[in-house]
VOMAR-17679 format. One line per 3 residues: number of its first residue (from 1); their letters; for each residue x, y, z of N, C-alpha, C. Coordinates in nm, 3 decimals, padded with zeros to 5 digits. Layout:
! VOMAR-17679
NUM = A = X:Y:Z:X:Y:Z:X:Y:Z  ...;
***
This chain:
! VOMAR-17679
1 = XXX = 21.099:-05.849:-05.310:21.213:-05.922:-05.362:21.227:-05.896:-05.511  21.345:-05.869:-05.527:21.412:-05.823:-05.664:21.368:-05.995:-05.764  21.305:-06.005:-05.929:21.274:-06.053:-05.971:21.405:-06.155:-06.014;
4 = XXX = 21.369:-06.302:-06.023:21.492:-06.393:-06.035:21.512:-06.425:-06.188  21.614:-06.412:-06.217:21.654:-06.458:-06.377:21.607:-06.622:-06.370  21.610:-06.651:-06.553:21.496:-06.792:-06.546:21.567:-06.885:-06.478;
7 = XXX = 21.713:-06.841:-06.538:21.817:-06.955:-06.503:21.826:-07.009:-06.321  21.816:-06.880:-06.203:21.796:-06.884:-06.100:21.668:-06.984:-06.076  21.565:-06.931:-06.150:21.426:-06.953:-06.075:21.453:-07.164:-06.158;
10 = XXX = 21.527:-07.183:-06.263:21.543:-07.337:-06.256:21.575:-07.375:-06.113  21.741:-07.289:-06.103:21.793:-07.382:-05.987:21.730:-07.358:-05.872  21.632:-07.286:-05.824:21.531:-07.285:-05.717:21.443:-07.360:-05.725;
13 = XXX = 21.354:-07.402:-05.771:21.266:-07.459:-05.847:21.313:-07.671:-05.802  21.465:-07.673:-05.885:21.520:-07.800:-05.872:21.577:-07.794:-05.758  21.616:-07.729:-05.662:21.617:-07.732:-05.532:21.519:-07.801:-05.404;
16 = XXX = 21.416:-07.685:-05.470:21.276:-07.769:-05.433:21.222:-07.890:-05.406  21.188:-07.936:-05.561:21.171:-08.049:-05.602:21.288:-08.145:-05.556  21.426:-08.137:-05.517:21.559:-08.211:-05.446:21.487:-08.247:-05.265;
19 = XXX = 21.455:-08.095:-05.234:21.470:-08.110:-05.083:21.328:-08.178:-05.067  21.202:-08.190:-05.129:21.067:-08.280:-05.106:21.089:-08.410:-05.108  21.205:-08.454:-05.203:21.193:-08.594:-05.230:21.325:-08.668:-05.114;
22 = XXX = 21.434:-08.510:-05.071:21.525:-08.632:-05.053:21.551:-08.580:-04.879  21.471:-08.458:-04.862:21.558:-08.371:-04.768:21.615:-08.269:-04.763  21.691:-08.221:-04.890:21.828:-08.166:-04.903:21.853:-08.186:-05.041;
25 = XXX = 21.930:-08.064:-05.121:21.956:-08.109:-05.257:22.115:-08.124:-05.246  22.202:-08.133:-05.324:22.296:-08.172:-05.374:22.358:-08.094:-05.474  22.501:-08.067:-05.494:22.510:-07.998:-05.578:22.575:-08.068:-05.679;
28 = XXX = 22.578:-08.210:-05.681:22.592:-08.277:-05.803:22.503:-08.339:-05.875  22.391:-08.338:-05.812:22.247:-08.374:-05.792:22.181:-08.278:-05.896  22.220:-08.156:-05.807:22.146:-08.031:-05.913:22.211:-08.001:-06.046;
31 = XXX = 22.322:-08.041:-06.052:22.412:-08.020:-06.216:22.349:-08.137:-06.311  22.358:-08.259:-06.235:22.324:-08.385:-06.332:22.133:-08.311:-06.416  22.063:-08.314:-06.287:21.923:-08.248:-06.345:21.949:-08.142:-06.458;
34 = XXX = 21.999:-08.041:-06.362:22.013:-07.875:-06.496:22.116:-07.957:-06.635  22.193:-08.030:-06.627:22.288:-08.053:-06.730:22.393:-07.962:-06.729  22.384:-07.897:-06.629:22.539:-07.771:-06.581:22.668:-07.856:-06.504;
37 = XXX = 22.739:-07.734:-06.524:22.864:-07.810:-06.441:22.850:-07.760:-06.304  22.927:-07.901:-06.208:22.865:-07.821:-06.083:22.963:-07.686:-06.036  23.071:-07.608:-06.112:23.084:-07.479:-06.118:22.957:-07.359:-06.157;
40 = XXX = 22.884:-07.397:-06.202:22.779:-07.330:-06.245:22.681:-07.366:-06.131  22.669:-07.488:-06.071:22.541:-07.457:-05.959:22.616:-07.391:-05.858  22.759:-07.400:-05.791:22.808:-07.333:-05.716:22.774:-07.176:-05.731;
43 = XXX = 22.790:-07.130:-05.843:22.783:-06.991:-05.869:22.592:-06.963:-05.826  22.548:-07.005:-05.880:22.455:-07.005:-05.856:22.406:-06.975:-05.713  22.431:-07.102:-05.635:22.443:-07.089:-05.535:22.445:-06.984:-05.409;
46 = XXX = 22.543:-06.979:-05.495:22.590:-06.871:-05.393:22.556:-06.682:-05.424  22.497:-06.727:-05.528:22.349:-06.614:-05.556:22.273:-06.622:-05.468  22.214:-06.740:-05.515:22.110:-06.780:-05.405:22.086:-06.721:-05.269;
49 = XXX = 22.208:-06.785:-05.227:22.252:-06.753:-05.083:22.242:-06.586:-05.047  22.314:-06.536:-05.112:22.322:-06.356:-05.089:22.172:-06.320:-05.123  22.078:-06.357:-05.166:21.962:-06.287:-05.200:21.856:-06.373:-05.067;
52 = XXX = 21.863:-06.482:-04.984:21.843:-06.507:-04.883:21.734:-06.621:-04.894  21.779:-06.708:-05.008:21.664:-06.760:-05.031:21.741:-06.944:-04.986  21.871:-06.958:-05.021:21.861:-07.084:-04.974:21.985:-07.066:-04.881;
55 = XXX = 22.011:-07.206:-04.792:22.147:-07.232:-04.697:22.199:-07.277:-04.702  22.376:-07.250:-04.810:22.486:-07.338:-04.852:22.628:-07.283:-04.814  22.671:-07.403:-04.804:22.848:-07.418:-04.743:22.925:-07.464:-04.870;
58 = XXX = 22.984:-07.425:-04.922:23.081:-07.538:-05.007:23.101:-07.711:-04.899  23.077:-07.787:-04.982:23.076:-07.957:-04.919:22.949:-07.957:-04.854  22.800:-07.906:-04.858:22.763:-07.916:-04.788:22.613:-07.940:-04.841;
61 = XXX = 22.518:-08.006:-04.806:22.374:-07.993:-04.841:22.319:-07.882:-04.900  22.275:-07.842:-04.936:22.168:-07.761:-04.988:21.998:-07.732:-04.915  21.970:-07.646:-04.847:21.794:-07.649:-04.816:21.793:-07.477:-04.861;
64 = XXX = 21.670:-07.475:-04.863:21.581:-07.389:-04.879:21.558:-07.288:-04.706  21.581:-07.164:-04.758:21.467:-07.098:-04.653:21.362:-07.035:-04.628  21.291:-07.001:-04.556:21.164:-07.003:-04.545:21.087:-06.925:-04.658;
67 = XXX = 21.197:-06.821:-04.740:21.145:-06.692:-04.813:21.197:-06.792:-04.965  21.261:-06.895:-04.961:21.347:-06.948:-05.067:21.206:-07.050:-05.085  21.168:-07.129:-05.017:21.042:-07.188:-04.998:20.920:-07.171:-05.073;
70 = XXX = 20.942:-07.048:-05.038:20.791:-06.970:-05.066:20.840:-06.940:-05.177  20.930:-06.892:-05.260:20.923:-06.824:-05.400:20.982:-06.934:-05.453  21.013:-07.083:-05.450:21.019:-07.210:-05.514:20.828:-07.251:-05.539;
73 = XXX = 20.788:-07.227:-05.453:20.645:-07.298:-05.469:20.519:-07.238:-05.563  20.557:-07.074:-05.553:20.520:-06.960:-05.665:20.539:-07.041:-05.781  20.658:-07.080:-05.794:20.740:-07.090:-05.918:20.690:-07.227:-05.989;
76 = XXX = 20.633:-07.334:-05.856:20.617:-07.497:-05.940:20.482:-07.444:-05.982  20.394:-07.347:-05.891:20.257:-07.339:-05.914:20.257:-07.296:-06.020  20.333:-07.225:-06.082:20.325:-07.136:-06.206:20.346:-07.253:-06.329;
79 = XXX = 20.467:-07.333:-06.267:20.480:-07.462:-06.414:20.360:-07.559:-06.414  20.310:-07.553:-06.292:20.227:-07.691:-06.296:20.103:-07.642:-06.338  20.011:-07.483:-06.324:19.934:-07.450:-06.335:19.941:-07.449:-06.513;
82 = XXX = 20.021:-07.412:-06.565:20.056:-07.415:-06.725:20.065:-07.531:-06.806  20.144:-07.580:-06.711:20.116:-07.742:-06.818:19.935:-07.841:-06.791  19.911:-07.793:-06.689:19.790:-07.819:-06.692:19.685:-07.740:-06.819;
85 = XXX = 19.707:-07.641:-06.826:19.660:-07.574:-06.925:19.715:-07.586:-07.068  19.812:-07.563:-07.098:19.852:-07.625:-07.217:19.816:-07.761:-07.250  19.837:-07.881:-07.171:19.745:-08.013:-07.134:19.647:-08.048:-07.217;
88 = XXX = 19.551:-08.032:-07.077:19.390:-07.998:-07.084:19.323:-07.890:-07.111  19.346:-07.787:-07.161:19.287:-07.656:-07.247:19.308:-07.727:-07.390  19.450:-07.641:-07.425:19.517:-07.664:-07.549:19.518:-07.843:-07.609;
91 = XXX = 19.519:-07.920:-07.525:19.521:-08.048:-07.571:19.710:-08.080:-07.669  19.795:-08.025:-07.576:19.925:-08.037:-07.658:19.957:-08.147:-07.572  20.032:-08.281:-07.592:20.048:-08.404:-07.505:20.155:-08.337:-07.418;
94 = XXX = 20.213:-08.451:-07.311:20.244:-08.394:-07.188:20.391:-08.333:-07.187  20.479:-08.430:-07.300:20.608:-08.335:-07.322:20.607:-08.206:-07.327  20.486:-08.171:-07.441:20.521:-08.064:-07.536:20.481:-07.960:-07.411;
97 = XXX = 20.366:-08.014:-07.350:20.326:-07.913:-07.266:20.412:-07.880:-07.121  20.464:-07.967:-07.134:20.548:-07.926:-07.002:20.710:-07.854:-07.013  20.774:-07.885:-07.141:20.848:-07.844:-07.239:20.829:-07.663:-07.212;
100 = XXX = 20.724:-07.670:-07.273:20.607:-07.498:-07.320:20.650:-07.442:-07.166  20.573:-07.496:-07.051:20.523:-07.446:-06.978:20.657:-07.400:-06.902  20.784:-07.430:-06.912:20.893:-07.463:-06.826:20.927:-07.321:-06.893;
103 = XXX = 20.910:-07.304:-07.058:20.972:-07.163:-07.094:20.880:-07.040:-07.074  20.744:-07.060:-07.063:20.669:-06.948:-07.062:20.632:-06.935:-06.912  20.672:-07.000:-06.782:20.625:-06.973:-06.627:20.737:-06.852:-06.606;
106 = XXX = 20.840:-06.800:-06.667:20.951:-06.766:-06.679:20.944:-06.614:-06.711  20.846:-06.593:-06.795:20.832:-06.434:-06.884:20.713:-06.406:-06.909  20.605:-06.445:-06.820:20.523:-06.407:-06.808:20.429:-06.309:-06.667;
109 = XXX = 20.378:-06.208:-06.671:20.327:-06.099:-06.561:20.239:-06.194:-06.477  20.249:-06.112:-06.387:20.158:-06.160:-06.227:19.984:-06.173:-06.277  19.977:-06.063:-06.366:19.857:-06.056:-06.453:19.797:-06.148:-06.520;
112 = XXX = 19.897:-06.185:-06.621:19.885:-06.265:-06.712:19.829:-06.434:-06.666  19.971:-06.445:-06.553:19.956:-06.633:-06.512:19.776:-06.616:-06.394  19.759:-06.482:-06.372:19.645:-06.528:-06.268:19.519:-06.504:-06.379;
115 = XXX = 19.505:-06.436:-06.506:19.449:-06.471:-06.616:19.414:-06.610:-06.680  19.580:-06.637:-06.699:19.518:-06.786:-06.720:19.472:-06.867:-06.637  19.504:-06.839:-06.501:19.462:-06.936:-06.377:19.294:-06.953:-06.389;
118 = XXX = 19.242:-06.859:-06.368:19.118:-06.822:-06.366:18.993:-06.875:-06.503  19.104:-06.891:-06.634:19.064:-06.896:-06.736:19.046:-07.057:-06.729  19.161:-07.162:-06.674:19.154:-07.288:-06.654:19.081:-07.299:-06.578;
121 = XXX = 19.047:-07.266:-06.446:18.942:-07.310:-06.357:18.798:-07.283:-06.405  18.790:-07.189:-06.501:18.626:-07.149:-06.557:18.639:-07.277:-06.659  18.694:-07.308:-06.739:18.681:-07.403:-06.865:18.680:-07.541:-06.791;
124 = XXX = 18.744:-07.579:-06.689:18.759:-07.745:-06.607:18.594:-07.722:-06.594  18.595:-07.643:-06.474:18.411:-07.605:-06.419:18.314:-07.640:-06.521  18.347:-07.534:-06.628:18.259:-07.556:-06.730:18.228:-07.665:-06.855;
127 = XXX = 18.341:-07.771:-06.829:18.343:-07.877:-06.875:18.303:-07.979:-06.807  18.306:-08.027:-06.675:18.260:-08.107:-06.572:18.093:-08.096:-06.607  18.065:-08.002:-06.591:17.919:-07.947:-06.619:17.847:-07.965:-06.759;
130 = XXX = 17.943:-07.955:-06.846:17.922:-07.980:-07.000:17.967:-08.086:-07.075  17.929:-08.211:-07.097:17.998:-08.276:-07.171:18.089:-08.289:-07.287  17.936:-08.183:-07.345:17.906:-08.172:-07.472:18.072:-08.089:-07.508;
133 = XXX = 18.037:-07.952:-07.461:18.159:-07.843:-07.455:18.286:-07.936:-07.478  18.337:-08.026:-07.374:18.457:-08.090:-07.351:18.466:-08.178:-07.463  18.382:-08.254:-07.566:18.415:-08.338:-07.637:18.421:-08.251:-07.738;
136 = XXX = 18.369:-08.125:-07.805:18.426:-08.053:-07.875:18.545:-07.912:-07.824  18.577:-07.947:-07.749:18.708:-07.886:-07.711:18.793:-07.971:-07.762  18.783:-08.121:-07.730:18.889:-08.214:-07.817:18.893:-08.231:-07.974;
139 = XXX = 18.767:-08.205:-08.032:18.812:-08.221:-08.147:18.823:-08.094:-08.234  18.828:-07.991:-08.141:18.911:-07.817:-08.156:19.064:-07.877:-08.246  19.129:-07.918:-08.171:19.285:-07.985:-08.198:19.295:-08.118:-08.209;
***
């Protein structure tokens, strides 16, 4: 699959997060969140749609399909894995870090995010294990 612009991988992403909580997203639903007009999630949309990732009608619900699914969940793992790290690595509070993490899950390599993945799970590990380590990790920043 051809790589999604950031702007896409939002409205996939808030799709997501729409259809877990409600069922189904909305496409006034999804403008109020993005702060777009819902001419702009339509367009969107209907990107979406031609690249085979979600299932929309004009007037009609919004879901995800199975391949739309799967590259929404890439996508939270990538924000949620970052703001965890920015977080609890970096120690930046939860705005800033989730702020951060929303622009950098976006332009960063397959390389890179499983770098840092790896890099957070060695430092949690190695802090659970270390007290010591973790209370001067906090007063790092």
């Amino acid at each position: 699959m051809e790589k999604l612009s950031q702007s896409l991988e939002d409205y996939l992403e808030t799709i997501y997060t729409q259809t877990q909580a409600k069922g189904c997203a909305k496409v006034t639903d999804i403008a109020k969140i993005l702060n777009v007009k819902k001419a702009s999630v339509t367009g969107a949309l209907n990107n979406l749609c031609e690249k085979g990732l979600v299932n929309y009608a004009p007037y009609s619900a919004v879901t995800l399909t199975v391949e739309g699914e799967k590259t929404a969940q890439k996508i939270l793992l990538r924000h949620e894995v970052l703001t965890k790290f920015l977080q609890n690595i970096l120690q930046l509070d939860a705005v800033e870090a989730a702020e951060n993490a929303c622009r950098m899950e976006h332009i960063m390599s397959e390389e890179m995010f499983k770098r840092i993945r790896l890099f957070s799970d060695y430092i949690r590990n190695y802090c659970d294990k270390n007290k010591e380590f973790e209370a001067d990790l906090k007063k790092l920043f």
